[in-house]
Gaussian input, Z-matrix of N, CA and C with variables (Angstrom, degrees):
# hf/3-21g

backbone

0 1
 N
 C     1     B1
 C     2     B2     1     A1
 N     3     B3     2     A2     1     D1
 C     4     B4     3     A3     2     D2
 C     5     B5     4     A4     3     D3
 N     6     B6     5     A5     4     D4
 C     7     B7     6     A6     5     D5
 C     8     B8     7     A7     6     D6
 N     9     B9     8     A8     7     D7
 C    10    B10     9     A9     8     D8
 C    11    B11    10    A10     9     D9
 N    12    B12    11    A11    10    D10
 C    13    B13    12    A12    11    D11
 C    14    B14    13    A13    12    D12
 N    15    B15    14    A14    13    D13
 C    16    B16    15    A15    14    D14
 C    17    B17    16    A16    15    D15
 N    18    B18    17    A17    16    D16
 C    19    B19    18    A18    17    D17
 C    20    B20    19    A19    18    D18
 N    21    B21    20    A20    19    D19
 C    22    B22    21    A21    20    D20
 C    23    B23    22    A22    21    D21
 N    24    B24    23    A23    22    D22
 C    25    B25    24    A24    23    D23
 C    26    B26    25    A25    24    D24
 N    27    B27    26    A26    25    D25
 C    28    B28    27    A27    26    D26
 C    29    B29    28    A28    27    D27
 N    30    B30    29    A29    28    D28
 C    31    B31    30    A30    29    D29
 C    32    B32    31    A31    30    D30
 N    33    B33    32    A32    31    D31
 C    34    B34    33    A33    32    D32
 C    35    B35    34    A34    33    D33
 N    36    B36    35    A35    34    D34
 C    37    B37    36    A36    35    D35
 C    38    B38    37    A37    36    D36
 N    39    B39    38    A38    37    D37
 C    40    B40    39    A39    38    D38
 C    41    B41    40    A40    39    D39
 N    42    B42    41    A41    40    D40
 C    43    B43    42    A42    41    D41
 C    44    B44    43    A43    42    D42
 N    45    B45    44    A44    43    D43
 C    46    B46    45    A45    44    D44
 C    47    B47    46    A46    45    D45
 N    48    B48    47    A47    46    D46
 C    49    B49    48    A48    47    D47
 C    50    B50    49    A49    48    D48
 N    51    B51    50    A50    49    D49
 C    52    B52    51    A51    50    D50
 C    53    B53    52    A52    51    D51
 N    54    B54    53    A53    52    D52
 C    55    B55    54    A54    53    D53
 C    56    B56    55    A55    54    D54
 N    57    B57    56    A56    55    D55
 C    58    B58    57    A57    56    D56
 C    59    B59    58    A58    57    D57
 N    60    B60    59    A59    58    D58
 C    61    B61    60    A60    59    D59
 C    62    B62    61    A61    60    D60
 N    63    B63    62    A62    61    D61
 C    64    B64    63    A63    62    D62
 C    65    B65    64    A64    63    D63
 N    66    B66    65    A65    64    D64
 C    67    B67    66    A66    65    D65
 C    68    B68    67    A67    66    D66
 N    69    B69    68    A68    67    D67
 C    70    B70    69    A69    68    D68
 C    71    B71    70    A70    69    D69
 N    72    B72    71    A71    70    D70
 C    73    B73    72    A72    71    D71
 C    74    B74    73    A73    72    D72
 N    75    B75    74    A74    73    D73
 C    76    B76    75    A75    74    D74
 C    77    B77    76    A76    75    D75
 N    78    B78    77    A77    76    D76
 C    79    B79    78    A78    77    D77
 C    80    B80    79    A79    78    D78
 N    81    B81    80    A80    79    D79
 C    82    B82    81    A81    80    D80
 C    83    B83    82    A82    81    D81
 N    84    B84    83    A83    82    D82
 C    85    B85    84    A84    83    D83
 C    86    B86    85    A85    84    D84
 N    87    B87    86    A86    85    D85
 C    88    B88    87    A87    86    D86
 C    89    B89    88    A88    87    D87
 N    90    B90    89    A89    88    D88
 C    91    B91    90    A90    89    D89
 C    92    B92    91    A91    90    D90
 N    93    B93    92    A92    91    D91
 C    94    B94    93    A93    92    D92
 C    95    B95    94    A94    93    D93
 N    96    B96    95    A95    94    D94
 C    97    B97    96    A96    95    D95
 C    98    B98    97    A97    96    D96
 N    99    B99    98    A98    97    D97
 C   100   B100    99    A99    98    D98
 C   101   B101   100   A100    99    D99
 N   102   B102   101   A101   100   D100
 C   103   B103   102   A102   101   D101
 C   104   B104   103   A103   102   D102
 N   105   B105   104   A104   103   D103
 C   106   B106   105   A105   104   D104
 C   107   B107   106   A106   105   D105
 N   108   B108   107   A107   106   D106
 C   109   B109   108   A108   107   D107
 C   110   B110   109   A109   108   D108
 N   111   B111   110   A110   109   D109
 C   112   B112   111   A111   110   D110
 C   113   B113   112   A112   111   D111
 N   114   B114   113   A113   112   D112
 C   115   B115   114   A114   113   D113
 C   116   B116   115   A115   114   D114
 N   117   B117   116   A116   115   D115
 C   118   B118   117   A117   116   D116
 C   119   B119   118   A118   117   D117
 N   120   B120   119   A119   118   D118
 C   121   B121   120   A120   119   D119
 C   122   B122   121   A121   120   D120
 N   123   B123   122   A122   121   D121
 C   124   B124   123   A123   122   D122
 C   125   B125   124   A124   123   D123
 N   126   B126   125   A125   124   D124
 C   127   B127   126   A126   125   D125
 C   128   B128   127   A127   126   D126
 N   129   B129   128   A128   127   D127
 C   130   B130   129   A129   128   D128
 C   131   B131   130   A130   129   D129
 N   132   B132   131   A131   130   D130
 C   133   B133   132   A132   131   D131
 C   134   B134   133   A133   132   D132
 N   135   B135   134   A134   133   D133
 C   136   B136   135   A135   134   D134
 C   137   B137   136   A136   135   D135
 N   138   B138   137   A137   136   D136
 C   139   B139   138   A138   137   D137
 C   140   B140   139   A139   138   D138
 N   141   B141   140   A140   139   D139
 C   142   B142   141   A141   140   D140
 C   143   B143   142   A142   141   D141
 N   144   B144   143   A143   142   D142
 C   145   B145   144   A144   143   D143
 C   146   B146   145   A145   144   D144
 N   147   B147   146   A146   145   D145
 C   148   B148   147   A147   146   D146
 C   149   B149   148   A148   147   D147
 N   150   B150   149   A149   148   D148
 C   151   B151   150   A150   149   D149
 C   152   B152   151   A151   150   D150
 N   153   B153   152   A152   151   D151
 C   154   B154   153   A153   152   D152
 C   155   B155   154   A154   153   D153
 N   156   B156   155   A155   154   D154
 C   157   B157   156   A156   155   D155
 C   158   B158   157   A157   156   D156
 N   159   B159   158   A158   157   D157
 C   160   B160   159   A159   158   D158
 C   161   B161   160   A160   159   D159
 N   162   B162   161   A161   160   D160
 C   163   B163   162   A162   161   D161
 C   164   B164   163   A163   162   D162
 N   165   B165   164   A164   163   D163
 C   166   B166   165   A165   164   D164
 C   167   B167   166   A166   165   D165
 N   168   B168   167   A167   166   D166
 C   169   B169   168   A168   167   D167
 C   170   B170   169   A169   168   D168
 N   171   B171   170   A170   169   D169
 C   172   B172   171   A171   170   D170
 C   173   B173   172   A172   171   D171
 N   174   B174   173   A173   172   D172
 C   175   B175   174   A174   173   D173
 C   176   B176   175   A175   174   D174
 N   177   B177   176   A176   175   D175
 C   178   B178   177   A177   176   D176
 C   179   B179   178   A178   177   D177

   B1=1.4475
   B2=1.5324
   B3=1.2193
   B4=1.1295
   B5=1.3448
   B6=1.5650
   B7=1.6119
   B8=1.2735
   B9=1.6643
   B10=1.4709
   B11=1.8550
   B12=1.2342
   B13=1.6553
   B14=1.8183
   B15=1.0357
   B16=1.8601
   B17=1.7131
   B18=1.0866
   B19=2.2728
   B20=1.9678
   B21=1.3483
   B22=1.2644
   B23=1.8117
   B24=1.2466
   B25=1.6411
   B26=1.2600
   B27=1.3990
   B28=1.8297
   B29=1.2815
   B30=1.5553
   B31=1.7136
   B32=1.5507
   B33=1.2973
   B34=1.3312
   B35=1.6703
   B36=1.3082
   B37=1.6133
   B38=1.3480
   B39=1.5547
   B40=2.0924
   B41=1.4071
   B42=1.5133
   B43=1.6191
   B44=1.5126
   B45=1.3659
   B46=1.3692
   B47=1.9037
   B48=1.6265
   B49=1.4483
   B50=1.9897
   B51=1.3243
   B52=1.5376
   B53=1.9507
   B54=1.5008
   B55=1.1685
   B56=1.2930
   B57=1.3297
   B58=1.1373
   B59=2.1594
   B60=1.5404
   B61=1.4666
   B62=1.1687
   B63=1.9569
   B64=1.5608
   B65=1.0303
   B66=1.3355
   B67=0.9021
   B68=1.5777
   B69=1.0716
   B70=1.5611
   B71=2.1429
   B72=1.3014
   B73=1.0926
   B74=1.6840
   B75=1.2657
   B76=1.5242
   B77=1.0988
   B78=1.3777
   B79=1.6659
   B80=1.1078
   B81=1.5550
   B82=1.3575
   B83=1.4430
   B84=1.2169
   B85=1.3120
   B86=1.2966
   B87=1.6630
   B88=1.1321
   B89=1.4434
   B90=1.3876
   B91=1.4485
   B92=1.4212
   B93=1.3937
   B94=2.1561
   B95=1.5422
   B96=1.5547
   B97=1.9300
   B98=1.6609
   B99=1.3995
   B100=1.5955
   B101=1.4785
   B102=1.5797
   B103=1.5655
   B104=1.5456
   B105=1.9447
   B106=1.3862
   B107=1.7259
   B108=1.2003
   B109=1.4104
   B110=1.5192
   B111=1.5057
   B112=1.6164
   B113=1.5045
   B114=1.0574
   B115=1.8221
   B116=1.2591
   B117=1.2217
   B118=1.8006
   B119=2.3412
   B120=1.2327
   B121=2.0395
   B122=1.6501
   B123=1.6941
   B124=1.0503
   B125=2.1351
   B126=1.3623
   B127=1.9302
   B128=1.3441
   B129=1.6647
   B130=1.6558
   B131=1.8398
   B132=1.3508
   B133=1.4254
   B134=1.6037
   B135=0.9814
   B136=1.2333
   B137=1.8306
   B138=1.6177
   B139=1.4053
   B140=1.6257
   B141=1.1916
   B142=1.5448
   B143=1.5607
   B144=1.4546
   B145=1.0610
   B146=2.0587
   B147=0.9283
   B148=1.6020
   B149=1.7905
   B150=1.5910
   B151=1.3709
   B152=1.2365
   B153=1.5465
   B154=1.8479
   B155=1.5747
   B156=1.4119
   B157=1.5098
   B158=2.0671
   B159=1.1556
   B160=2.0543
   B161=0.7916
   B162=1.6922
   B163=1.4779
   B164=1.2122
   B165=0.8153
   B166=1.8846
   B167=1.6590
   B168=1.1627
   B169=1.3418
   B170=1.2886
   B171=1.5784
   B172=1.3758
   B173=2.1213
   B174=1.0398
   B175=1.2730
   B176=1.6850
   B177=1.6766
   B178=0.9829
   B179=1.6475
   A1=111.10
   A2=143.84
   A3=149.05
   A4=110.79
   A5=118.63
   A6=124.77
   A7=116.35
   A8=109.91
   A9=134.66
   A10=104.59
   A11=86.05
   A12=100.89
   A13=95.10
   A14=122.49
   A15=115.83
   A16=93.50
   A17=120.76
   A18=104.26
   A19=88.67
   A20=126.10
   A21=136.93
   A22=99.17
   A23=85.53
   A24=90.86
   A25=120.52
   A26=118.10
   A27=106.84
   A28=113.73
   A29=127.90
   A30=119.90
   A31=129.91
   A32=106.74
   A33=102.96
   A34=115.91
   A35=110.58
   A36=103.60
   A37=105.68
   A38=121.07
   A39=120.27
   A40=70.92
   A41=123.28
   A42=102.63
   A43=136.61
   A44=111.42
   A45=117.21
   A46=107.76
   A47=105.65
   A48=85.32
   A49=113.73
   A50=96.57
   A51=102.43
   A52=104.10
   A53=126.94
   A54=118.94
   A55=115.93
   A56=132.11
   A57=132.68
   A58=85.07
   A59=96.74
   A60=79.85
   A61=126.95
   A62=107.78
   A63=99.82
   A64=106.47
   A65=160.20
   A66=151.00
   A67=122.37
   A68=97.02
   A69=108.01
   A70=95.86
   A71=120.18
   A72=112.79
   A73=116.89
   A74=120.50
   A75=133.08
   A76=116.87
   A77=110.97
   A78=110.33
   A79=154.44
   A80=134.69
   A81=104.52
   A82=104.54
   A83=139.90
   A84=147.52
   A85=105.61
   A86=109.62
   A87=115.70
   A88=132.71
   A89=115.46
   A90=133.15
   A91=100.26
   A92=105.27
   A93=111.19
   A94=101.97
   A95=100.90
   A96=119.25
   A97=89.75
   A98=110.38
   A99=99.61
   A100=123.67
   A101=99.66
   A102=126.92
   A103=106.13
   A104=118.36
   A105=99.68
   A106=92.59
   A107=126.64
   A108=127.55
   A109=121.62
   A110=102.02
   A111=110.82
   A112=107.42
   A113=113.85
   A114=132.14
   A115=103.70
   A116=133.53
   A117=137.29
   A118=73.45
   A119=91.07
   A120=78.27
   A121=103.89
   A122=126.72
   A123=112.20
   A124=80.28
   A125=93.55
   A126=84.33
   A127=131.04
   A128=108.74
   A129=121.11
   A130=95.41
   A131=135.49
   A132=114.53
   A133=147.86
   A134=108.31
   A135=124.81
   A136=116.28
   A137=92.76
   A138=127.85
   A139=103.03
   A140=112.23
   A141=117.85
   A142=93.17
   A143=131.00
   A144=109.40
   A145=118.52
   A146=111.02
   A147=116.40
   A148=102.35
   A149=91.93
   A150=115.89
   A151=120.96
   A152=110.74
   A153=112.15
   A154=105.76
   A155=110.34
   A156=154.46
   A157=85.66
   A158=131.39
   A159=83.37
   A160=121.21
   A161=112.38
   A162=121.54
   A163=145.41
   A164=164.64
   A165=148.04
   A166=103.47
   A167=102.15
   A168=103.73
   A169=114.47
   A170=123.63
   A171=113.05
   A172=92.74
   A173=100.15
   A174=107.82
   A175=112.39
   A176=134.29
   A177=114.82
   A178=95.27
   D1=-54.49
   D2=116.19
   D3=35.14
   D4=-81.60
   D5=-176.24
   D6=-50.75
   D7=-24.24
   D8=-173.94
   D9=-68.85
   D10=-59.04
   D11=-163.21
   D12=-73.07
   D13=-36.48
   D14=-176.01
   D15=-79.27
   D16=-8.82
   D17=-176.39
   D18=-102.15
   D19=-13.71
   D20=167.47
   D21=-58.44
   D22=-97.24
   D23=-168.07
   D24=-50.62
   D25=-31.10
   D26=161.96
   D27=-59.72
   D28=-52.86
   D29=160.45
   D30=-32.43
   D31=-46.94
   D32=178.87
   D33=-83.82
   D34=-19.97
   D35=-177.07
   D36=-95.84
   D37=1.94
   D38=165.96
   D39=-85.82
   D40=-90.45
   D41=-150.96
   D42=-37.27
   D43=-29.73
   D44=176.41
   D45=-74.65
   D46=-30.76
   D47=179.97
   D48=-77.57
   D49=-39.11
   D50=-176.10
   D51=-57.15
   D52=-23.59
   D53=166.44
   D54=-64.39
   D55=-33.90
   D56=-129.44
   D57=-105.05
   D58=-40.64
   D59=173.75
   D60=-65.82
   D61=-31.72
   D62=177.49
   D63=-73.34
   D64=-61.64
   D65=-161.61
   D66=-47.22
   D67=13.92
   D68=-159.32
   D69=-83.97
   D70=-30.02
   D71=175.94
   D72=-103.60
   D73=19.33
   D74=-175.29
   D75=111.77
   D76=-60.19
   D77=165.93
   D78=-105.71
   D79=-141.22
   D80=155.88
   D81=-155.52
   D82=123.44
   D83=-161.86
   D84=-97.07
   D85=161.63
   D86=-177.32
   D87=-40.15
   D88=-42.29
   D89=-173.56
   D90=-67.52
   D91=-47.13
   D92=-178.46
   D93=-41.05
   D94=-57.42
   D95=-154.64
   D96=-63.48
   D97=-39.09
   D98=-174.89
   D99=-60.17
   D100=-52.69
   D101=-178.89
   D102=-57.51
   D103=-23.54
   D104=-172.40
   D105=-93.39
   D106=-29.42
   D107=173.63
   D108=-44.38
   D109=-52.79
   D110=178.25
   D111=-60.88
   D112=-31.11
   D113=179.76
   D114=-66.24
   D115=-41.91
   D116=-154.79
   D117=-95.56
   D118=-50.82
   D119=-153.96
   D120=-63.27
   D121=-3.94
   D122=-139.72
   D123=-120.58
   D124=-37.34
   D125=157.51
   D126=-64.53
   D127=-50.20
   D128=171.76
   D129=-46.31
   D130=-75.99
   D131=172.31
   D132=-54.97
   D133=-25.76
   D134=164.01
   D135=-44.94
   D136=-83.69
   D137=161.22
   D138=-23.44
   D139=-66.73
   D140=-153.70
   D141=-83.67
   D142=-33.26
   D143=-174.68
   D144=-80.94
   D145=-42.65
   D146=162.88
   D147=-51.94
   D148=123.24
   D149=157.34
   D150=-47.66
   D151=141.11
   D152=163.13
   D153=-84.96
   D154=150.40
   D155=-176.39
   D156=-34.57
   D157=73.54
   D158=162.15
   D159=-12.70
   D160=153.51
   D161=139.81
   D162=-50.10
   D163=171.25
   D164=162.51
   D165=-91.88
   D166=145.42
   D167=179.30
   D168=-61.12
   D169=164.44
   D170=-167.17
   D171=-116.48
   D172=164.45
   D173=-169.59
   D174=-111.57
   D175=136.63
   D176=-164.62
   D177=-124.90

């Protein structure tokens, strides 16, 4: 669940940054809505495809 929730929050924080620039003059035009879309699909893959860190072994 994990791998789920880290390709999440990288999606939403490219989309929120790529909004935040368009939005930077009031609106946001087609090319913005695209560029923040390709941004949300291009973290969700990225993200999800790179492995998480192992753990370290634990010591008894």
């Amino acid at each position: 669940m994990q791998r789920y929730l880290k390709a999440i929050a990288a999606a939403v924080a490219a989309g929120a940054a790529s909004l935040v620039t368009a939005l930077n003059d009031g609106t946001v035009t087609g090319q913005e809505g695209v560029t923040a879309a390709l941004a949300v699909l291009a973290a969700l893959g990225i993200t999800w495809a790179v492995p998480n860190k192992p753990a370290p072994p634990t010591s008894i």
